[in-house]
C-alpha positions as CSV (number, residue, x, y, z in Angstrom):
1,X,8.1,-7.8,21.9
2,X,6.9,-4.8,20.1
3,X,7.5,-1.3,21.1
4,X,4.2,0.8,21.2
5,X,5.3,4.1,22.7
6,X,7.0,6.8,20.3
7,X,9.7,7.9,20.9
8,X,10.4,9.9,24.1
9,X,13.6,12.2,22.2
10,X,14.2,12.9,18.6
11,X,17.1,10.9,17.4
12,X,19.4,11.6,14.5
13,X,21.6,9.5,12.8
14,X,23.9,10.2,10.1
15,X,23.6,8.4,6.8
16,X,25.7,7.5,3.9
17,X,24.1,9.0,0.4
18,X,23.5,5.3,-0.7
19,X,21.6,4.6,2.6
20,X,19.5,8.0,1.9
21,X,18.4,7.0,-1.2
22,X,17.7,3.5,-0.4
23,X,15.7,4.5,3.2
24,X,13.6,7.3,0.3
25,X,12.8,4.0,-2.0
26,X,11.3,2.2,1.1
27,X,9.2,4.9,2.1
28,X,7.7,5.3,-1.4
29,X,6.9,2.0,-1.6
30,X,5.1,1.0,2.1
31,X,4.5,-2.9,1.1
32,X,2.6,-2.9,4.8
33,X,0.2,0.4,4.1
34,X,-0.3,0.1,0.3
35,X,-1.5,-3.8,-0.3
36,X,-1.8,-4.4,-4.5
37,X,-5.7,-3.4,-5.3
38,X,-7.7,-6.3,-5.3
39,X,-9.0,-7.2,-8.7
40,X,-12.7,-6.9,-9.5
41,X,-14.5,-10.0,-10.9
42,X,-16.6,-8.6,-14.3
43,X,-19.8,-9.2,-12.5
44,X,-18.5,-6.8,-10.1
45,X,-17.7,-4.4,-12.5
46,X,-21.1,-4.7,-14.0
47,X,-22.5,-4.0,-11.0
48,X,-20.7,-1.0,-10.0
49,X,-22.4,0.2,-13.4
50,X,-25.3,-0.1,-13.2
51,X,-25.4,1.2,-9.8
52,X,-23.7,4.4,-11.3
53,X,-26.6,4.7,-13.9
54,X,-29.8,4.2,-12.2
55,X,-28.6,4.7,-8.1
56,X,-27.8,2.1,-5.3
């Protein structure tokens, strides 16, 4: 079961330097909002070319 309400009250919780540091390297990273970039075939790059030249 997944929660979808926020949170009705701010909590705080205290944390040990390592656990800082660690919780900061997670949020840089977001696995789940920053999927790797998909890689573009060369006839997709071609395209995106020429559409920059002479228009879409």
């Amino acid at each position: 079961m997944f929660m979808t309400q926020k949170p009705s009250r701010t909590v705080q919780a205290t944390l040990l330097p390592e656990e800082y540091e660690m919780l900061q390297d997670l949020r840089q990273k977001k696995p789940a909002r920053n999927p790797p970039p998909k890689r573009m075939s060369s006839g997709d790059r071609i395209a995106d070319k020429v559409a920059a030249t002479v228009g879409s």
